[in-house]
N, C-alpha and C positions, 0 to 999 in steps of 0.2 A: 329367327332367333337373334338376339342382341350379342354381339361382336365385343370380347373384350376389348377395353381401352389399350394401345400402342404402348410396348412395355411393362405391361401387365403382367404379362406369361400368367393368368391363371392363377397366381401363389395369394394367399389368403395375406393379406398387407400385416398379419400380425407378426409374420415371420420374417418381416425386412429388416429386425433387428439381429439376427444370425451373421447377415453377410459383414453388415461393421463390426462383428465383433471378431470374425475371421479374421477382418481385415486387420484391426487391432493386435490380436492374437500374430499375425503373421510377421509384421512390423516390428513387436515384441522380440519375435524369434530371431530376425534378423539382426538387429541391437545388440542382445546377447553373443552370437555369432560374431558380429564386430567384436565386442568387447574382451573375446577369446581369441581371437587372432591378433589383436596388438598385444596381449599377456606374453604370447609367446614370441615376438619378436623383440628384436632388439631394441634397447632404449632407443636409442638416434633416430631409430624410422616409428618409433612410437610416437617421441618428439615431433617428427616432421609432418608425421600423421594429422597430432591435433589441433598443429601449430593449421594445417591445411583446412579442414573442418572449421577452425575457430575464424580462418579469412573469410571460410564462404559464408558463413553466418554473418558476416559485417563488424564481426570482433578485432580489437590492434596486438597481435600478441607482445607479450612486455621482451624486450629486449637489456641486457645486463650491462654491465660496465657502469664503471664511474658518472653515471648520471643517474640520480635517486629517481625520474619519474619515470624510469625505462626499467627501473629491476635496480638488485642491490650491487655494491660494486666489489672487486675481486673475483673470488672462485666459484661463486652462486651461480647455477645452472647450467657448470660447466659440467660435461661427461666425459669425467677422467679414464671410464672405462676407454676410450674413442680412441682409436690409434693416432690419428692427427692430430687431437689435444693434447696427446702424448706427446707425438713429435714437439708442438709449440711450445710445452711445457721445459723440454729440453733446448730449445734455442734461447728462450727467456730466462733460464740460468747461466747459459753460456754469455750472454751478454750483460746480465748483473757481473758475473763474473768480470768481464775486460772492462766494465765501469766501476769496478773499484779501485782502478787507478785513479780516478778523479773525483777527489771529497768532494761532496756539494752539489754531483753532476747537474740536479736539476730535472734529472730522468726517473721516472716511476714503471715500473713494470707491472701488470695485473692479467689473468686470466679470466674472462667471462663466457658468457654463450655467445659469444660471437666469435673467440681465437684469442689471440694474444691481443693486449690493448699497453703500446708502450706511450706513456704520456711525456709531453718536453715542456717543460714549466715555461710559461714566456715573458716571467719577470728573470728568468737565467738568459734565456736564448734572445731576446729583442727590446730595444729600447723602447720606451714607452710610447706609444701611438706611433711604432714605425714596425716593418714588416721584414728589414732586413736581418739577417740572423749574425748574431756577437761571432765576431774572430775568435774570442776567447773559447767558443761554444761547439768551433767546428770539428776538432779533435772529437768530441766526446760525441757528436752526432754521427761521424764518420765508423765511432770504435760502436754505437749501435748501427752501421750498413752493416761495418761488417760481417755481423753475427746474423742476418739477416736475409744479405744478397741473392743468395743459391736458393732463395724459398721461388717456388712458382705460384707460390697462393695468390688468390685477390687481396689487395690493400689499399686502404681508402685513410684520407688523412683528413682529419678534421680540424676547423679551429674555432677557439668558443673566447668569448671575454667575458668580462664583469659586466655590470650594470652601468657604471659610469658614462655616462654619453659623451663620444667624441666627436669632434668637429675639424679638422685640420686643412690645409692645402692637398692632400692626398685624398683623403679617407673621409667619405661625408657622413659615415655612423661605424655603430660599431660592424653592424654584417660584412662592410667592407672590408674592414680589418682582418677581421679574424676569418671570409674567407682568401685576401692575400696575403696572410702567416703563412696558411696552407697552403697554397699554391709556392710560395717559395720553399719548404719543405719538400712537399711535392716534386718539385726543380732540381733541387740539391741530390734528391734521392736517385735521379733519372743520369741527370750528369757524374755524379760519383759512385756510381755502382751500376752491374748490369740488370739489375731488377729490367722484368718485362714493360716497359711502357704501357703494353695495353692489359695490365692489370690492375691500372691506378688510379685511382678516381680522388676528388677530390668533394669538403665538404663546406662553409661556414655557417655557426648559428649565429653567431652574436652574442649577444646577453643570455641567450635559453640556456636551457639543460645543463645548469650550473650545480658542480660538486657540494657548491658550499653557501651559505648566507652572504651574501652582499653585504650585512652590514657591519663588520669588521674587517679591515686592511686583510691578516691574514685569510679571510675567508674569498676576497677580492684575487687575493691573489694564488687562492688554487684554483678559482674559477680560468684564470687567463693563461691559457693553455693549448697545446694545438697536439693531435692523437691520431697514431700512425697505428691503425687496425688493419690488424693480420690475420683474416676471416680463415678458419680451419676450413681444407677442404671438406667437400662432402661424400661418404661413403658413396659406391658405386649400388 
């Protein structure tokens, strides 16, 4: 007698269309199953969820703050519900508050899905193609440590320019620049205040991830900037 073929088991091949549809069907079930278990949890780890999911698929999840290709800027995607975007929310008034002693400061404060984002204009704070920061500027950088110091968050300081290409005995473009803005920031921040050092990272773009159009003055000059992000902790 003829031996079924290996893997056969005997089943009439019409019925192979059963097991994919199990399988479908089961796949199905588990999907839903996911989909009800982040409903009932809390936004942040729902957040953290898809932001996790969207990596492993090879997705960039968009991040917020004052750079339009990352998300919109201000309070967009922040979760006020969050105790710690609380907290930040609370030190970012406290320190508008001790900056309005000084009209003009030059300092913008914002909320995004990252923490607080306080921006230092660097047509107030640094002479043009130089990285050291105005005498005039250190009061008013100082009255934002202080509001600040006692955080144990991560914080990362960035610096960004315009478009304008520079050339100088220092600095052989802009990347250079704007990341030694932030590194002197960075500096300042270390030496006048007890912030942790090993929470502090620094970043420079250059020209990218510009607030505004390049081609008007004003728009030049919200682009040159340098940003002291104060990453909410993360729920346990």
């Amino acid at each position: 007698m003829e031996e079924n073929d290996e893997g056969s088991g005997g089943h009439d091949s019409s019925e192979r269309w059963l097991v994919s549809y199990a399988d479908f069907i089961t796949l199905m079930f588990a999907l839903f199953v996911l989909l009800y278990a982040l409903s009932v949890e809390s936004q942040e780890k729902v957040n953290r969820a898809w932001t996790a999911m969207a990596t492993g698929v090879g997705a960039r999840p968009h991040r917020g703050g004052a750079r339009p290709e990352l998300g919109n800027s201000g309070a967009h995607g922040v979760d006020s519900g969050n105790a710690h975007f609380r907290e930040l929310g609370q030190v970012m008034r406290g320190v508008q508050a001790d900056l309005s002693k000084f009209p003009n400061s030059g300092v913008s404060l914002a909320m995004d899905d990252r923490g607080l984002v306080i921006s230092l204009s660097a047509a107030k704070f640094f002479e043009s193609g130089d990285d050291t920061i105005a005498s005039g500027q250190q009061p008013v950088l100082d009255s934002v440590i202080k509001g600040i110091e006692k955080l144990d968050n991560r914080i990362e300081v960035d610096g960004f320019t315009d478009s304008v290409p520079i050339h100088n005995q220092r600095f052989r473009d802009n990347w250079e620049l704007s990341a030694a803005r932030a590194s002197t920031v960075l500096r300042y921040l270390i030496e006048h205040s007890a912030l942790n050092a090993g929470h502090l990272s620094l970043a420079g773009y250059g020209p990218f991830r510009a607030v505004a159009a390049n081609d008007s003055e004003d728009g030049r000059a919200l682009n040159r900037r340098v940003e002291i992000v104060i990453w909410a902790r993360q729920s346990a």
